[in-house]
Each structure stands twice: as C-alpha cells, then as structure tokens.
N, C-alpha and C positions, 0 to 999 in steps of 0.2 A: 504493500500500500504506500503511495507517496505522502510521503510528509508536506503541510503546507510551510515551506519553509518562504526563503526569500528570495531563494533560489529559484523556487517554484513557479513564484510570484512573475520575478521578470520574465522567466520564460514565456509564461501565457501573455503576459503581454507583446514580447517578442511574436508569440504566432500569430496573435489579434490584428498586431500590426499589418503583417504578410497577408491578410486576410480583405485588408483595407485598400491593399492595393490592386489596380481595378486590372493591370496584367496578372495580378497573380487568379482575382477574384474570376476575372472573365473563362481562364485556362482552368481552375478546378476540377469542375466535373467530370471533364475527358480526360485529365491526369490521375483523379481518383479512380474511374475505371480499371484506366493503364496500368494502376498500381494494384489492384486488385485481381487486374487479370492476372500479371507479372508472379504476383503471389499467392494467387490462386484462394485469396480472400481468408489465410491461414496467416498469422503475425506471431513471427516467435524472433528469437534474435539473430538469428541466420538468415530468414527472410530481411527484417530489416534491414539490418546492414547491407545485403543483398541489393537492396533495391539502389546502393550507391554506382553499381554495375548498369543500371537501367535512365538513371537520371536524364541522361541527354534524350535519347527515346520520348522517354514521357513528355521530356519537354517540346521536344516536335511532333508531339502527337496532335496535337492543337492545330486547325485549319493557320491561323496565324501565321504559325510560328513558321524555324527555319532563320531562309538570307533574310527574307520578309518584313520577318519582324523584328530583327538584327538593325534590319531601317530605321524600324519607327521610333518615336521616344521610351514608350515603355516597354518593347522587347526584354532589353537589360533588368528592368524593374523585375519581370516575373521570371527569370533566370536566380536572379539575386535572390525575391523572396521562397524561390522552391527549394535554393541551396539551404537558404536559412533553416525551412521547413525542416529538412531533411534533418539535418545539423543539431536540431534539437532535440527531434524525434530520439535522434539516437545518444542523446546527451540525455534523455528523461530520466531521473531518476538518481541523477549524478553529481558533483559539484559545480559543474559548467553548464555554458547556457550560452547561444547564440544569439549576439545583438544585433539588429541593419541598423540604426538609428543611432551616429558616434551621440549625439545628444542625448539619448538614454542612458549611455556610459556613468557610474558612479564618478563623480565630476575629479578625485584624485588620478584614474586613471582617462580619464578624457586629458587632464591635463597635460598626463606624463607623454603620450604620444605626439604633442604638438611641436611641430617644426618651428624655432625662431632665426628670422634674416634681418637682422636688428630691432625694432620696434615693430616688424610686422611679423606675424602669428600666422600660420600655416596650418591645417590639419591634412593629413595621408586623403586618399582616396581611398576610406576603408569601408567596403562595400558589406561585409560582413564582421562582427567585432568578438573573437570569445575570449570569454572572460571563466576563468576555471579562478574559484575562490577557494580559498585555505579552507582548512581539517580541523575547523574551530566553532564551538558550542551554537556560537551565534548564529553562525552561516546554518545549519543544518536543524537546527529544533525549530520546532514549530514557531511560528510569527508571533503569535497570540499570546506566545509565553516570555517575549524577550523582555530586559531591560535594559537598552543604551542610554550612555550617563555620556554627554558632550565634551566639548574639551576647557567649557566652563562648571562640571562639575553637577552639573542639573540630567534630570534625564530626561530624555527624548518621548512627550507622550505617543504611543502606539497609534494614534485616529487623528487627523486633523476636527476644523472645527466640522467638514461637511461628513464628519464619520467614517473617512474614505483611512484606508492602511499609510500613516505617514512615512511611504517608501523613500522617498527621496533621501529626505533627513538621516533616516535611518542609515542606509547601504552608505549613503557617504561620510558619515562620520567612522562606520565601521571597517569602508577601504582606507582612511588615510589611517586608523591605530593599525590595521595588518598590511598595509599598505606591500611589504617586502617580499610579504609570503604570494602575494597575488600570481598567475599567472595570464599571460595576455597571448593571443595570435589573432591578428588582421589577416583574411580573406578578402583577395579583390575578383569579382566574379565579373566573368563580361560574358558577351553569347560570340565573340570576334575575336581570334587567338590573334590573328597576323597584325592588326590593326589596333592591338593594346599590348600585347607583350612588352614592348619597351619601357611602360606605364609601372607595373609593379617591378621590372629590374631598376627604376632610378632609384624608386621606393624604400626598395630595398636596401640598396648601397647607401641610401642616408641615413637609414636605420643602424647598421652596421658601421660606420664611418667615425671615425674621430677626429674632430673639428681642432686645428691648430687657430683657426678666427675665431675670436672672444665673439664675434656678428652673428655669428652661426650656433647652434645650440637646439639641444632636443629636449622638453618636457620646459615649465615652469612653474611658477608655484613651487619649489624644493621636490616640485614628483616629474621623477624620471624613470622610463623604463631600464634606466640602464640600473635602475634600484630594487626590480621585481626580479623572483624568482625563476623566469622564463618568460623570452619573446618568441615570436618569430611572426614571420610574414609571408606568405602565399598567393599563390594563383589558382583560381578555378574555370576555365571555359567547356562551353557548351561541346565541340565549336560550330559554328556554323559553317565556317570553310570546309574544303574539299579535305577527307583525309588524308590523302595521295599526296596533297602539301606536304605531310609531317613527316620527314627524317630525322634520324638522328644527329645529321650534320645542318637542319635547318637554320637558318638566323632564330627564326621566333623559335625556335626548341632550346637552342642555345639561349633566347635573353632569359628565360625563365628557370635552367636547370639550376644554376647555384643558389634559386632564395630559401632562407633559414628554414623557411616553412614545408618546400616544396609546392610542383606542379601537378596538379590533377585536372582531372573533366571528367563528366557520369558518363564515363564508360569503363569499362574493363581496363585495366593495366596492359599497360605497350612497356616492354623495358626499354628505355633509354627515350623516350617520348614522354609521357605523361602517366600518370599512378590513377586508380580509381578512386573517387572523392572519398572509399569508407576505408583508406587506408591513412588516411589525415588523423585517426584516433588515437592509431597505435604510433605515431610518428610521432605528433606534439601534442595529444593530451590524456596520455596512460595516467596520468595523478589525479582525472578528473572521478576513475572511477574505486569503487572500494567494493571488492576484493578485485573485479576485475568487467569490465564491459559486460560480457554475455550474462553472467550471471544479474547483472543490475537491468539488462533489458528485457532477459527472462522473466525478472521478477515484479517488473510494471506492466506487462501486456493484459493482464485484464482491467488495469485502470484505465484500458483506451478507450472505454466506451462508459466512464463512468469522470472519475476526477480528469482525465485526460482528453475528455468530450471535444476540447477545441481544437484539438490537433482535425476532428472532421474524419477522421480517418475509419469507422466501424459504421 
C-alpha cells in the first residue's frame, strides 16, 4: 500500500500536470490502448518496465504524431509528458518522483541548477527534472503526521488558510536542512535527435565544467549541485528521424554518448546508439529504491486502480 507521503504528493501532481497538457491529453486514449494491448492489460513489474521498450511506438500510434507532429508546437509537449508518465509510473512507490515543471522544483534545488553569466540567471533546458530525496523520516511517513520547525524555530502548520497541504513550505525548508543528501538528474526529451543533440551536449559540459571566471558560476543562493549527493544529465528522443540515420560513428550519436546521465529513446537498446529509456533506473537512480525496483513495483500494482487512480492506467 502506498504511503501518503510527500513524495506521493508531488508525484500526483506531477501526472495531473501531464494530464493538462492538451498533447499529452489529446494522444491518451490511443496510447492507453497501445499500452494495454502491448501488455496484454496484465501490470506487474516486468511489464512495466517493459513498456520502456514500447514508448516511441505508442507514441506514434496517434494519427498526429511522427515528423508531423515533430512540427507543430506541442508535439514535444506530449513526448515530454508520456516520458514523464512513464518515469513515474515506474518510480511509484519509491523515493523519486519525476518533475516537467523546473518551477515545481523544491526552490533549494531549482536554485542549485541555475547557470550565472554575471548578473544574468540562466536555467538548463530541463524538460524533465528527478529529484530522488534522502532515506529520512520526513520524506517517507505519512504527510498528516509531520512536524517541520523553520529555520526561525517555529513550525511549519500542515494546511494553509484555504485547508489545502502546505506543500511548498514544507519540501523546501526540508530540501535546504538535507539539502547534500539530495539526488538530482535532468532529462531533456525532444521527438528530433538530429536537430537537438547538440542542445543537451552544451548542457552538459557546463554542468560538468569548472569555471576559472568569477562571471561564470553554477547554482546561487549557497545551493549548488556540485553540493548534492549525485547529478547527472540526459537525453531522451523519440526519434522521429529515419533510423538508418543512427550509427555509431554519427555526429548526433556522438554529441550525446559522453553525458553523465546517458542516451536513450523508447525503444529497445542499440549498443553503441542509444539505451532503452527503463534502463535510466539502474544507471542513475538505484538509491531511489528500497530493497530494490521490482520488488517496490511488484508491491504497488494493485494500488493502480485505487490510490494510484490518476496514473488512468486500469
């Protein structure tokens, strides 16, 4: 049974989100089929994961979709919210949670990822955000039961005045006290490999990079990732290009194969091309689960049609 933690919390708003968005909203129904056919309408944790092998599929299964919708403006949107989808799905249960929204970010770690070029403030292109939080009371017991004390020593009431869970407050006074322990990995999702790759290899090298100009700097506010327990930063495409593009000696194979995070797209693994997106778990965020993945997705699958109702998925 899932704990209503606060973990919980963002998540469902995390999917709500995805939900709102009118490419992800529009493509649902023929995805959820797709997913249902794919897995034969049985959900256990080999299916799930599974279905990271199917993602580009589904996503073309939509009249839409394709070069098509690679075109229009929200193409990319319902790429990004079905990665997210996905991402969750299989984070249910766990200490991670997959963000679209950098603004939904616990505002210490929105901080810490921000580019500075002297007085002007920069954020990534960070299409998807996870945030994998520490192995501590707070994070994991029920909402209902916490008590956060501020950094002026008062504590933090539970409800604002409209009644509503005072999330905000909450998660961020409690990312800047574990601030170190955090773990973070940026996913940038596009439905166009050839025509963005370049995008997360800059990304990346400024992530990685150590600035000798005082002008240049990463994170403010005293929070920096280079203070958290683990970064990293990724690529995910569809893609909508032609496969037969993809070698191993491509340009765009090459911008993408050294970032921290690694390269994938929903399909099956190519070695030396691109990973399948449900191998992103075991690469940067094995810490998120306790004891270990399968068993934590084994052990929520019948909350999918009960606490886990907005995943839409049963």
């Amino acid at each position: 049974m899932i704990t209503p933690n606060i973990i919980e919390l963002l998540r469902e708003e995390s999917i709500k989100s995805c939900f709102q968005l009118s490419a992800f909203k529009g493509g649902w129904s023929t995805w959820k089929t797709k997913i249902h056919s794919i897995t034969s309408g049985r959900f256990n944790s080999s299916n799930i994961l599974s279905l990271g092998d199917h993602l580009s599929e589904i996503f073309l299964s939509t009249g839409s979709a394709g070069r098509g919708q690679s075109q229009v403006s929200g193409g990319g949107y319902g790429w990004e919210g079905l990665i997210c989808w996905y991402l969750n799905l299989c984070f249910a249960g766990s200490r991670a949670v997959a963000i679209k929204k950098v603004s939904s970010l616990p505002q210490p770690l929105r901080d810490s990822i921000s580019v500075n070029y002297g007085s002007f403030k920069s954020n990534t292109e960070s299409d998807i955000t996870i945030v994998v939080f520490p192995d501590n009371t707070e994070f994991v017991k029920d909402k209902s039961s916490l008590e956060v004390i501020d950094s002026s020593g008062n504590s933090i009431p539970l409800y604002n005045s409209r009644k509503a869970f005072n999330s905000k407050k909450i998660i961020d006074e409690l990312a800047a006290k574990y601030f170190d322990k955090f773990e973070l990995g940026i996913i940038q999702c596009k439905t166009n490999w050839n025509d963005n790759a370049q995008i997360p290899m800059l990304w990346s090298m400024i992530y990685e990079a150590k600035f000798d100009n005082p002008s240049i700097s990463i994170g403010r506010d005293g929070y920096s990732i280079q203070h958290i327990k683990r970064f990293s930063y990724s690529f995910c495409t569809v893609p909508t290009n032609k496969l037969s593009n993809y070698k191993t000696n491509s340009t765009s194979v090459h911008r993408v194969r050294n970032l921290t995070g690694g390269n994938y797209w929903g399909r099956p693994s190519d070695s030396g091309i691109a990973s399948s997106i449900k191998e992103i778990f075991n690469r940067n965020f094995n810490n998120a689960f306790t004891p270990n993945q399968r068993f934590v997705l084994d052990s929520i699958v019948n909350d999918l049609s009960d606490d886990l109702d907005y995943f839409d998925l049963i």
